[in-house]
N, C-alpha and C positions, 0 to 999 in steps of 0.2 A: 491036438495042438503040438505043433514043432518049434524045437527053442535049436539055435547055433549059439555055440559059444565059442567064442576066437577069443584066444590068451597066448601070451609067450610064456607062463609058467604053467606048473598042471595044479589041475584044481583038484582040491578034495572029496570026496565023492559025496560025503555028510551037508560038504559046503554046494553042490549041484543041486542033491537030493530037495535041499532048502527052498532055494533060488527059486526049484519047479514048483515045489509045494506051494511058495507061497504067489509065483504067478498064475499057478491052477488055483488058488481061493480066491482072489483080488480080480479075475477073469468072470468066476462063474459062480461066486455066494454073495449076494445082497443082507444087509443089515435084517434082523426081523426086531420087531417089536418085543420088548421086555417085559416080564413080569412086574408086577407091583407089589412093593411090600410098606407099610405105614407106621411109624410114631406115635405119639400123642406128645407134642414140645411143651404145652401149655392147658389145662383145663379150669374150666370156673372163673372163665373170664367174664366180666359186666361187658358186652356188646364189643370184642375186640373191632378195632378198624383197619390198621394197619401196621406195617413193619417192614423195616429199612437195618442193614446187615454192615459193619465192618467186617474188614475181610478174615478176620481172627473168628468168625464166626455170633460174636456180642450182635446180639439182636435186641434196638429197640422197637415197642411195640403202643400204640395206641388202644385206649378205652374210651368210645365217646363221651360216656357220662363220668367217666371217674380223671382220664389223665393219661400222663405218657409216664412211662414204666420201664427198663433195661434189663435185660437176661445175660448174665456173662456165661462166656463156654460152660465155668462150671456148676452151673446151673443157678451161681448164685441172683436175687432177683432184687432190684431197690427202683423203690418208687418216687419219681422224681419232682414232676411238676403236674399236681392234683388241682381242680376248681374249688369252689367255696366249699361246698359240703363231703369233697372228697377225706378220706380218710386213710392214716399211715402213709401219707405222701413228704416229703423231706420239704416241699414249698407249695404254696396252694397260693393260689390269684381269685381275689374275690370279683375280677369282673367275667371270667371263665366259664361257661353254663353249654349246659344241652338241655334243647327241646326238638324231637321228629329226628327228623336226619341231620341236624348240627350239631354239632359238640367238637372234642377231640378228632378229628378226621386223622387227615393226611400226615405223617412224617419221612422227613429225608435228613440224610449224614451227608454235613458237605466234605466234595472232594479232597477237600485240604485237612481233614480230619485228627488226625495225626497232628500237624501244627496250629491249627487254630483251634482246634476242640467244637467246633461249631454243628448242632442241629437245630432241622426248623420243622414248625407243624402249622399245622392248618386248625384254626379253633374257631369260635362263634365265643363273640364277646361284648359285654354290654360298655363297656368303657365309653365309647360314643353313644347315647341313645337316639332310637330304641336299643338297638345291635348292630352289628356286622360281623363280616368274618377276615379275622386277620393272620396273617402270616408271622410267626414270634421268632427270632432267633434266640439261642441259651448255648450259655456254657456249659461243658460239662467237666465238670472234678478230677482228677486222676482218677480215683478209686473209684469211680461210676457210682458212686451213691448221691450225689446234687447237681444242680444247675440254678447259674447265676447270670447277672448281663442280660436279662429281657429286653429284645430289641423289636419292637415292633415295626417290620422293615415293608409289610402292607398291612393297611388298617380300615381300607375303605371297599371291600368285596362286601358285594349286598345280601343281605341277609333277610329269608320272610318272614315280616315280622305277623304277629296276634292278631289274626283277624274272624269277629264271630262269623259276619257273612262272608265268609269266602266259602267257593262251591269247593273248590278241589284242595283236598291234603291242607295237613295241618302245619303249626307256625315253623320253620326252619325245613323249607320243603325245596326240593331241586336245592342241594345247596352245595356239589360239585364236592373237590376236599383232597384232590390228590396230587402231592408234590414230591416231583424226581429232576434228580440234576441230567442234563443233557451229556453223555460220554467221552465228547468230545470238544463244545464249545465250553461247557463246565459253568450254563446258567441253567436258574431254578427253574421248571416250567409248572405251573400249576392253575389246576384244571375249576373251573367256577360254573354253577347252575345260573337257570333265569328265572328262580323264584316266584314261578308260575307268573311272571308279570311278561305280559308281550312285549313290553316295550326294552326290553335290556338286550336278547340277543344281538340286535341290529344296532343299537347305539350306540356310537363312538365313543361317548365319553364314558357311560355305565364299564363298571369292570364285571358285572354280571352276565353270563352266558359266553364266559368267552374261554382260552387260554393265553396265561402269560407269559411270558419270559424276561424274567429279570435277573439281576448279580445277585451275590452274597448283603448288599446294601439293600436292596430292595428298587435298586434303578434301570430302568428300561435297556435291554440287551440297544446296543445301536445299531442291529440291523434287521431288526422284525419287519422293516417293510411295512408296515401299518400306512395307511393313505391319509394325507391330509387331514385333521381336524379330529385323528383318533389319537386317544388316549396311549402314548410312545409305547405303555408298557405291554398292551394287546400284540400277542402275535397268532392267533386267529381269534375270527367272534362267527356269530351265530350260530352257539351250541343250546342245545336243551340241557343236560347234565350231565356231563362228560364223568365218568365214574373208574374209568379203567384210564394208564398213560404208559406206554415203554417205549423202545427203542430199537429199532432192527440191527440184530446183532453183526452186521454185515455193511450196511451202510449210515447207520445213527440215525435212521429216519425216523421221527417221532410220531407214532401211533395211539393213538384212542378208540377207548370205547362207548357209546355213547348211550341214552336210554332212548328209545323211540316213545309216538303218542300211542299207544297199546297196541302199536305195531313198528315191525324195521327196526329194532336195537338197530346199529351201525360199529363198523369198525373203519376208521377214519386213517388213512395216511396226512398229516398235517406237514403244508407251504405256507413261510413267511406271510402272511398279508391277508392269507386264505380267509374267504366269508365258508362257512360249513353249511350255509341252507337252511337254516332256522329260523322262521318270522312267524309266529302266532299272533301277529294283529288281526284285530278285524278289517275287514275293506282289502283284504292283502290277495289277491286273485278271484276277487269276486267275491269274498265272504260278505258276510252279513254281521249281525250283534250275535254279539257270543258271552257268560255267563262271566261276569267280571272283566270285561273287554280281554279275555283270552279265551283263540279258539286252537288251543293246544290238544282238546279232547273230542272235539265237535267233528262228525258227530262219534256217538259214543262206540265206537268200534270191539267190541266184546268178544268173547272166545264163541265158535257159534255162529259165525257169520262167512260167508264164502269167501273165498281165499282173493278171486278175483275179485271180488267188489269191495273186498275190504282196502285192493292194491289201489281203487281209485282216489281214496280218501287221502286227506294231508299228510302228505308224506314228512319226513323228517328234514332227508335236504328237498328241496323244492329248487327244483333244478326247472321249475317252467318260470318260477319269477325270478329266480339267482341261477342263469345261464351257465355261469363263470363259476359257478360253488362247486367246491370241492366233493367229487365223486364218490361215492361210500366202495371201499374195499371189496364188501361184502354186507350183507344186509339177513337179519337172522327170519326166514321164511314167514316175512306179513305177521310176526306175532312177537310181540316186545315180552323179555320176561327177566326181566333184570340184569341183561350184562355189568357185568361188574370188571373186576381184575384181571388182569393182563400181564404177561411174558413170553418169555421165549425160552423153548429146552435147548439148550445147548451142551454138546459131551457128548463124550461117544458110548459115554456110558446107558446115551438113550437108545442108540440101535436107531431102528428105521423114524423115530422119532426127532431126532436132531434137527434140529433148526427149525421146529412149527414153533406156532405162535398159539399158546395154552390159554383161553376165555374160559372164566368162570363166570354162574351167572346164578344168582339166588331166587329163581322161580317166581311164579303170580299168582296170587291164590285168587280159584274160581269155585266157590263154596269152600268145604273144608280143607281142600286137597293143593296144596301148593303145585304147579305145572313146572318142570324145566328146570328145576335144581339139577347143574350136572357142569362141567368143565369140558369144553370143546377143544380138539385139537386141532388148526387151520397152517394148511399150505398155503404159505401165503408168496407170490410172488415175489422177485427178487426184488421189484419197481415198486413194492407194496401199494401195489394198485389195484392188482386182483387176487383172487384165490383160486388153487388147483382143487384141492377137494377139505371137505369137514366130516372129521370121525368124531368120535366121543370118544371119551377117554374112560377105558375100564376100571374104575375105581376099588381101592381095598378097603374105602372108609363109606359108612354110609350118607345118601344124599343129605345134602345142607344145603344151604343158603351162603354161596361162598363169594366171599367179600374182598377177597384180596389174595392175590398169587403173586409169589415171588421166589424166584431159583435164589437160591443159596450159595453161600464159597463153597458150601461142600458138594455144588452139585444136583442134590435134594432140589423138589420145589417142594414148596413152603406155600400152606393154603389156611389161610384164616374164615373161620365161618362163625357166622352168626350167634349161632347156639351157645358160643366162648370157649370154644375149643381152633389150638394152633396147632397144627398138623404140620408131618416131614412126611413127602411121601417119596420111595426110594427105587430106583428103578435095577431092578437085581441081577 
């Protein structure tokens, strides 16, 4: 390699030697991949679900059955808004409950944090009977030990209620739960199941099976695009259980993950107005009767069965009777195993790692042995429309059931699993 350098003064030879050095490494050395080294932020959690970061590092965090809770940097911890039978919580709501997969879900810190003090979560709650699942706004205290100002800004997300005959999963089943502000437009979007009921993804008016996007009030963004006769605050429908939601660090395009019928997890780039390809009716391309008028499982596609024959069965998006549905990103190989949480590494402190897009996914057990506990790493295209390629991520911590990823201010991603333990894991 030949360098000219034209100057009217003379250069230092330290200041040359530099110049070359560092255009010889920026030329011919590529980033590599980092080591990993782990934490333990949190242990002995009741079912942690999620957690949402000020930039000081204060992290609040979700327990489905017990409540939402606060970590300040210095470790100090106060518990804030607990259900009926929660304990050592500063306020507890007696219409507040977990049963299956509802409870305490989702939380987010809104953008204006700082001056309005405002967070919101995702709960299941009997205030209306039977249930639903509502969105609550609260104050929080200077001193992070309360919250006050219950606003419940949605109250109407469907919730599955108690039923002896139903064939599939028990009461609060598909029941979505995850809320993040948009980076740039600065509305709330959050992500809603279809309670094993065929008839919600596809309905305009149902808020179940869908994602929404509203304000800090709980009012319809005004430019979701939603078609005629649908419900303002929908800005896509026809999801199954949208479980994972972020944002491409590059152009704010809002991404999901979603859970397939015991195949096709998906990863979803989401457009205003977007239908996702979701309709478990019967009669819906030729079906027939299916076991609770939902043929979300029909037929029963098990681990065990050839790859190609399992690819003919109902797919997730059904792109032969929703032409127009929004294209899956990527699709996890014919075999659903719980995609969960979603982000992006960004820093340079990740090396060849920067800028994928990190899937965790909490496994399916086929006998005693849980399949597919593991956090993916995906290139995802700039258009988040395809993928270059999917590694796995070498973990320091052993397999879980990981429920929520999320990059930190400091860089760290941050992986909540199942077991109740919250992890930093640190790229070295």
């Amino acid at each position: 390699m030949s360098l000219k350098l034209t100057t009217k003064r003379p250069i230092n030879l330290l200041m040359a030697s530099a110049i070359l050095t560092g255009l010889t490494l920026s030329a011919c050395s590529k980033p590599e991949a980092p080591t990993l080294s782990h934490s333990t932020v949190l242990s002995g959690l009741e079912n942690p679900w999620d957690i949402a970061f000020l930039k000081d590092e204060t992290m609040f965090f979700t327990e489905k059955c017990q409540g939402l809770s606060v970590r300040e940097p210095n470790g100090d911890i106060s518990q804030l808004l607990g259900m009926k039978d929660s304990d050592g919580f500063a306020t507890t709501e007696d219409d507040l409950f977990c049963h299956g997969q509802a409870g305490m879900n989702g939380v987010a810190v809104d953008p204006n944090f700082a001056e309005n003090r405002f967070i919101y979560v995702y709960s299941a709650s009997r205030m209306t009977p039977p249930a639903t699942n509502r969105v609550i706004r609260l104050t929080v205290n200077d001193d992070f030990t309360e919250v006050s100002d219950r606003t419940d800004i949605v109250d109407d997300i469907p919730y599955k209620p108690e039923a002896t005959d139903h064939p599939f999963g028990d009461a609060g089943a598909h029941n979505g739960g995850r809320l993040k502000f948009g980076p740039d437009d600065g509305y709330l979007y959050v992500t809603t199941g279809d309670n094993h009921n065929s008839q919600l993804p596809q309905s305009p008016e149902s808020l179940g099976g869908k994602v929404l996007r509203i304000d800090r009030d709980g009012k319809a963004a005004p430019d979701n695009a939603t078609a005629e006769g649908f419900d303002p605050r929908i800005f896509t429908y026809g999801h199954r259980n949208v479980q994972g939601l972020t944002f491409h660090p590059g152009t704010s395009q809002p991404i999901v993950t979603e859970h397939g019928p015991w195949h096709s997890d998906e990863v979803n780039a989401l457009v205003a107005g977007g239908n996702s390809g979701w309709d478990p009716r019967p009669n819906i391309a030729g079906r027939g009767d299916c076991p609770d008028n939902y043929c979300g499982y029909e037929p029963n596609q098990k681990e065990g069965m050839d790859p190609e024959e399992r690819a003919k069965y109902m797919p997730l998006t059904d792109l032969e009777t929703y032409p127009e549905a929004i294209k899956p990103a990527w699709q996890n190989n014919n075999l659903s195993q719980g995609i969960s949480g979603v982000d992006f590494l960004t820093g340079d402190q990740w090396g060849a790692w920067n800028g994928r897009m990190v899937v965790g996914f909490m496994g399916i057990g086929f006998g005693d042995t849980p399949v597919g506990n593991r956090i993916d790493m995906i290139n995802l295209a700039d258009d988040g429309l395809s993928v270059h390629d999917v590694t796995e991520m070498p973990l320091p911590i052993d397999s879980a059931r990981f429920r929520t990823l999320v990059q930190g201010p400091d860089g760290s991603l941050y992986a909540v699993v199942d077991e109740g333990n919250i992890y930093r894991i640190t790229p070295e």
